[in-house]
N, C-alpha and C positions, 0 to 999 in steps of 0.2 A: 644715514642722516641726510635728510634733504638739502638744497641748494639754500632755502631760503629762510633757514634757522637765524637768526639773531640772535648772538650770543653774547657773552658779558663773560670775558677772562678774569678769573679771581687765584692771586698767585699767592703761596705761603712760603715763609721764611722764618727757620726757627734763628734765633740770635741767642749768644750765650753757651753755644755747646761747642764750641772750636775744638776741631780734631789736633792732635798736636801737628800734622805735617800742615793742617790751613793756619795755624797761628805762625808756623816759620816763613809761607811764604807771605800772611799778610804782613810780617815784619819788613820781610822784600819788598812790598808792595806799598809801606807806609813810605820806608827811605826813599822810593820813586817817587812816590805821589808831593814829596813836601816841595817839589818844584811847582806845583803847581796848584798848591794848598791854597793860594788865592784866590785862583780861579774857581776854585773845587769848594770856598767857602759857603753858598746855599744850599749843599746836600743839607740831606738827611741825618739824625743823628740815628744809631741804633737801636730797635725796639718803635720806630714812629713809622705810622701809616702813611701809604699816597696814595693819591687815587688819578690812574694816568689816561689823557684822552687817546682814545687810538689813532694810531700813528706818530707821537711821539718818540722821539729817539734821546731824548735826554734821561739819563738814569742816575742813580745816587750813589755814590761809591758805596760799599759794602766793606767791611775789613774781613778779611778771611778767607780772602776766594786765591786762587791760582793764580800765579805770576801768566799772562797773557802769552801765546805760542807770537812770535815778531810781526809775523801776519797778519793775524789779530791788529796788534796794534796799527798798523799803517792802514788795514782796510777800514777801521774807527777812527782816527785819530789818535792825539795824546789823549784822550779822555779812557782811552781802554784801560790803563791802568787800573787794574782793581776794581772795574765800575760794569762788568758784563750784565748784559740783559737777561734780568731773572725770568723772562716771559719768552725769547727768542725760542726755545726750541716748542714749547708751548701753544704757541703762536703758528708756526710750521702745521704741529700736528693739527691743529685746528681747520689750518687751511688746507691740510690733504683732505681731511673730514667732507670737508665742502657748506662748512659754515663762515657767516657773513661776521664778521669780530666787528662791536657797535661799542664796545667800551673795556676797557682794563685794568684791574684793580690788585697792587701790592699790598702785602700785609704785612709785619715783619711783630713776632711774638717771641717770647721769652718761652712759653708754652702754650699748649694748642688745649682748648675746650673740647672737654670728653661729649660734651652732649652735641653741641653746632661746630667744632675747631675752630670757631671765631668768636669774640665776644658780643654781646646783643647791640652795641651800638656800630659796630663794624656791619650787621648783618642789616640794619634801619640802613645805612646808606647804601649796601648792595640793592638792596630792598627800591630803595628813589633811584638809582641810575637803572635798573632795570624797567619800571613805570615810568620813565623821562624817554628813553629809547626805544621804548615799546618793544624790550628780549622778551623772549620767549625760550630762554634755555640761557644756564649760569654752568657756566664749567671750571670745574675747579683742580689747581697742578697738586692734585694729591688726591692719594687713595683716602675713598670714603668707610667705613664702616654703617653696617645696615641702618643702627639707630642716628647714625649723625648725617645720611641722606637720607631718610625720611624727615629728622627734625628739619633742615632746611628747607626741604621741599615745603614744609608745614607754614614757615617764618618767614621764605620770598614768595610764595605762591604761583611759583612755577616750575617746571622743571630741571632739575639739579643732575649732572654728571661729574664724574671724576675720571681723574685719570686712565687709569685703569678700563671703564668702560667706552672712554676716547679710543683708545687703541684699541678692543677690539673692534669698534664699529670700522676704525680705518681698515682692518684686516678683513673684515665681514666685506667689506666692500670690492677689497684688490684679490681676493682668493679668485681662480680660476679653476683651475682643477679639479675631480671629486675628493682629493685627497687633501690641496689647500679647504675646501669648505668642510668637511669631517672634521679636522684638525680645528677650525675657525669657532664650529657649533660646541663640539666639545670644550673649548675653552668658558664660551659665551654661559653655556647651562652650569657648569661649574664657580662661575662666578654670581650666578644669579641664585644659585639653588638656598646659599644662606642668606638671601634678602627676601625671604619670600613674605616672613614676617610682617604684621600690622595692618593685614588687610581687614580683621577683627572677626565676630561672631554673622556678623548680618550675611557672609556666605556662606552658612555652616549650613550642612544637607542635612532636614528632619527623619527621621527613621517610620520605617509605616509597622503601625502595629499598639496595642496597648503595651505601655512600659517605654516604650523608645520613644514615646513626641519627646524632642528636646534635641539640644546640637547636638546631631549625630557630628559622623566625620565630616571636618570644616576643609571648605575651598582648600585651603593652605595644605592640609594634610594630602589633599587629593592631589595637588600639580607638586606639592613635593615626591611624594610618589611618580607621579610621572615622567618627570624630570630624572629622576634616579633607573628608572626603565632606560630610559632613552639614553642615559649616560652609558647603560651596558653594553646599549646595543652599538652605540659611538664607538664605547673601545673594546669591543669585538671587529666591528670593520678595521679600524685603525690596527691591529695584532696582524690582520691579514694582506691590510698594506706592509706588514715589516716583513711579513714570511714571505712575501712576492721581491722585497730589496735585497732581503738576504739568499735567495735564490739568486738574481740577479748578481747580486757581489759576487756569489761562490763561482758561475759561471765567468765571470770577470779577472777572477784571481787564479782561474786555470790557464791562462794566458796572462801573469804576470806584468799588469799596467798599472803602476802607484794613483794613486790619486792626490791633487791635492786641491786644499779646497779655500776659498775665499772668505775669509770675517772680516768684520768692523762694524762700526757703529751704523745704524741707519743713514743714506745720503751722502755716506763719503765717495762714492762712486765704483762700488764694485761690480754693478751690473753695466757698466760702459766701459771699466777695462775687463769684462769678460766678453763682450762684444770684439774692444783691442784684440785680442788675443787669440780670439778662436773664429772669429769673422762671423760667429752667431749677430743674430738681429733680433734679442729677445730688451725685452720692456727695460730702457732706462731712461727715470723721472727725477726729477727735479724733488718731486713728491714723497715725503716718507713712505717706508714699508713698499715702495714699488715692486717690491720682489719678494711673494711669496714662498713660490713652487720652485723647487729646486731644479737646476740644470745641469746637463753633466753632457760637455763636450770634450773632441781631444784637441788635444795641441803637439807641435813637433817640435821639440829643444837642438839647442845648435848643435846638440851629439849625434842627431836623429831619433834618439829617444821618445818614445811618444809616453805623454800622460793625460790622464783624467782631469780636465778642471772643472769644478763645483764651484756654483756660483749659493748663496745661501741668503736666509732673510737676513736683514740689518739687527744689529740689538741697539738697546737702548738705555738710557737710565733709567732706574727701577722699574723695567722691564717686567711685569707680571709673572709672579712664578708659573701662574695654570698655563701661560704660553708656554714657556720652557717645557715644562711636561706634556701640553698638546702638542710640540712640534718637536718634541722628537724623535718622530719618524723621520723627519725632513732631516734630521739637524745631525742623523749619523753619519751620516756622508766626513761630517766635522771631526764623528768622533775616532773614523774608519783614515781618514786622510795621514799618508807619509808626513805632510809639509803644510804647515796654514800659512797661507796670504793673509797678514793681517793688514787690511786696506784703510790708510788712515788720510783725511784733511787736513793737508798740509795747511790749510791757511784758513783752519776754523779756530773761531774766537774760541772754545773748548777743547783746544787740541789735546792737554793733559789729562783731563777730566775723562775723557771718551776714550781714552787707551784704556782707564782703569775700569772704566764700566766692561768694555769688553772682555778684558782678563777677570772681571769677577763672574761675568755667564759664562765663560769656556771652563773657570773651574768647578762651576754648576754643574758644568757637562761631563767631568772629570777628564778633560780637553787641556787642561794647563800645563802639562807634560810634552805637549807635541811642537816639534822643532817649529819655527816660525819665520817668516822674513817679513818683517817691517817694509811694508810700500809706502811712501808717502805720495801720496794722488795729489794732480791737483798744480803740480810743480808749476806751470804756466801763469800763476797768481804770484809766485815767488822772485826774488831778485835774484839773477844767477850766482851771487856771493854765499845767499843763504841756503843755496842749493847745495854748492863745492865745499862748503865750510860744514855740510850737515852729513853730506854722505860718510857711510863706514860701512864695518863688514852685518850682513844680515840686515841692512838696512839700504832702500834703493830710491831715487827719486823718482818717479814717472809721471805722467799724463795722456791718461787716456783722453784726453779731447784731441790732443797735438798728435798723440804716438813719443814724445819725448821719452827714452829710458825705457823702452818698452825691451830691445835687445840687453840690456842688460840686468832686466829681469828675468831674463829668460834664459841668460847663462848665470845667474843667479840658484834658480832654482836645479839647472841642471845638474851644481856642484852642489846643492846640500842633498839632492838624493843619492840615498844609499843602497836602497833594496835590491834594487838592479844593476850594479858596479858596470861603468868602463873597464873594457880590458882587451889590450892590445893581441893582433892574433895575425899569423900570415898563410895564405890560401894560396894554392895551383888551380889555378881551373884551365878548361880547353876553352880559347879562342872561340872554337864553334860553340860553344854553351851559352850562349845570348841571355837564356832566361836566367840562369845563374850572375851573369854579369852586372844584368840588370837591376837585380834585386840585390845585390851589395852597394849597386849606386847608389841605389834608391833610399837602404835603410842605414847603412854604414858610412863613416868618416873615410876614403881612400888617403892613407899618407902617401904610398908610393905606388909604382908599377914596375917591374921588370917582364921582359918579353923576351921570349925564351924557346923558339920553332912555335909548335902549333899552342903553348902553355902560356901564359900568364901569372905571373908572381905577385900578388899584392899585399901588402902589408893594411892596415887598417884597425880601426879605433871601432868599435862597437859592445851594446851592450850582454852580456854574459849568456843571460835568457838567449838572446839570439842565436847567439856564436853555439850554441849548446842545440839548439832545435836543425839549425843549417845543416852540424856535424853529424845529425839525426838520419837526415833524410839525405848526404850523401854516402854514410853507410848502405841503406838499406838502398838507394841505388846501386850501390857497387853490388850488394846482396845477387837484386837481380839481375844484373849484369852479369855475375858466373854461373847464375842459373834460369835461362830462359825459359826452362818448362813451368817455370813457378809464375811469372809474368803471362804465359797464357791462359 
């Protein structure tokens, strides 16, 4: 998407279908709000349109939404109660895009129009604020179906996106790697291949010959074909990106190193506490989806234990399924991992919302099984009361901008892994064995020392795998120690 798009946000809201947990919290959310129901008395009622200038920040309370995360509220004001911006995350994606937002438009419907999802006098004033602005591109927060972006594109006379093809342009854009852009195209042809429709007869190729003048096979037929070629040939590379990870794992797993890996929602900051933590200097933005291509560094726990951290793409709300499925090749690391970091925004206006969206793609993944610790990012936006009153077990404050709470993530994670157990053990080595001594400083807890003529006695804390290869290799030294002809 170019710099110099002008776009026109069009946001949808269905009203009327209250899940039963959004009706008990908008109940919460009414008892709050009636303090300040006078203030609040020019909203909106339910089912009425606005039409918002960009950059306003006033919005209409909504009934039904999520009781606000404390944060929330203080970083808005009292008006956060129950009144989030239906446009904020929308808005985000737009400007990772690298489009210019020139106008904003809410809708809020009982039900959506199978032919346009909006009614014809809804679409006449998208219609005049885009010819007022001079947009050239309407995007809209919801998935389109082929006949209801064509019908628009037909009725505004410009260019129409959705959601769905928002995000992959953001992704087309941040891929790096040949395996992010496989991953990117494959998505993109898959969501294209059932729009191909409506281009009509006037591209249909004539046949040569008496009997065949007449629409032979039409454009459509031709690039849907081709498209389905190239689909193949996408996920044939992509099969050969997983047999090169799974090689890579099996070698990995012969030297017993857990992995664990990083989730959460787009933006909450998991690729700058994968930076915290591993002293990597890979891409963290401000920007959604900044982190396509997956990374995998180690890190050393306070046992000396070492693991794999995987840093991963952000998910999102209604997140594409053809994403899910192009990416995951990327996204085993998720499904391969001991232990997921779920990395959350401690002081996002959507803090409930965004836990759920994520636990709904991890059991997409069949990922909802896997032990987790709750990070809450971010903690330096917070008051320290809400910090102390919030901690518990499996759950840890941090901030990777500060480093705040980063050491007790990290004895955090040391105590929910299992695969590689602590276990206490006591060694003799010879004083003169330096390279021995060295290497239990180095990877081992030393609790004690006793000293003993030329011997050392030390007790120490390490993990199993190790204590087991150590005991390995000072057998088979003892080996050749009683038998020198074998050493030369």
């Amino acid at each position: 998407m170019a710099v110099t798009e002008r776009a026109v946000l069009v946001g949808i809201e269905l009203t009327g279908r209250e899940s039963a947990s959004q009706r008990a919290t908008a109940r919460q959310a009414r008892a709050a709000a009636d303090v300040t129901s006078q203030a609040q008395s020019g909203g909106l009622e339910a089912g009425s349109e606005e039409i918002l200038p960009y950059g306003s920040t006033t919005q209409p309370s909504v009934a039904g939404q999520a009781a606000p995360h404390p944060a929330a509220a203080r970083r808005v004001g009292t008006n956060a109660v129950g009144a989030e911006d239906p446009l904020a995350e929308f808005r985000e994606l737009v400007r990772s895009a690298g489009a210019e937002i020139v106008a904003e438009m809410v809708q809020r419907r009982q039900r959506l129009d199978a032919a346009t999802l909006m009614g014809a006098g809804k679409l006449e004033e998208i219609r005049g604020i885009v010819l007022m602005h001079e947009a050239n591109l309407v995007l809209v927060d919801h998935e389109l179906s082929p006949t209801q972006l064509r019908n628009l594109e037909d009725r505004l006379e410009c260019r129409v996106l959705d959601r769905t093809q928002l995000i992959l342009d953001i992704f087309a854009s941040h891929a790096r790697t040949r395996e992010g852009q496989l991953q990117v195209e494959c998505a993109q042809l898959e969501y294209m291949l059932p729009r191909l429709a409506g281009r009509g007869r006037a591209m249909s190729q004539l046949g040569g010959g008496i009997g065949t003048r007449g629409p032979g096979e039409t454009q459509l037929e031709t690039d849907r074909r081709k498209i389905q070629r190239r689909l193949v040939h996408l996920r044939e590379q992509l099969d050969a990106v997983r047999r090169v990870r799974r090689q890579q794992r099996q070698r990995r797993e012969a030297v017993p190193v857990p992995t664990v890996a990083l989730v959460g929602y787009t933006n909450a900051g998991k690729s700058s506490l994968f930076n915290r933590l591993t002293g990597a200097r890979v891409l963290s933005s401000s920007r959604m989806f900044a982190t396509l291509d997956p990374k995998l560094r180690a890190v050393e726990l306070p046992s000396r234990r070492r693991i794999l951290l995987s840093d991963t793409v952000g998910f999102i709300r209604n997140l594409p399924h053809m994403l899910v499925s192009s990416f995951r090749a990327t996204l085993e690391e998720v499904e391969r991992a001991e232990i997921l970091l779920h990395v959350r925004d401690a002081a996002s206006e959507s803090f409930h919302e965004q836990k759920e969206q994520v636990e709904r793609v991890l059991a997409e993944l069949d990922a909802a099984g896997i032990p987790r610790i709750e990070v809450l990012n971010k903690a330096d936006l917070l008051d320290a009361g809400e910090v102390e009153s919030g901690t518990s077990a499996g759950r840890v404050y941090v901030s990777a901008h500060t480093g705040y709470g980063v050491e007790n993530l990290l004895q955090a994670i040391d105590d929910a892994l299992t695969s590689d157990p602590m276990v206490e053990s006591e060694l003799s080595v010879s004083q003169s064995d330096g390279a021995m001594l060295a290497a239990l400083e180095a990877s081992t807890v030393i609790l004690n020392r006793e000293y003993s003529g030329d011997q050392v006695r030390i007790r120490l804390r390490a993990p199993a795998s190790l204590l087991g290869r150590m005991a390995k290799t000072r057998a088979e030294e003892k080996v050749l120690d009683s038998n020198p002809n074998e050493a030369s």
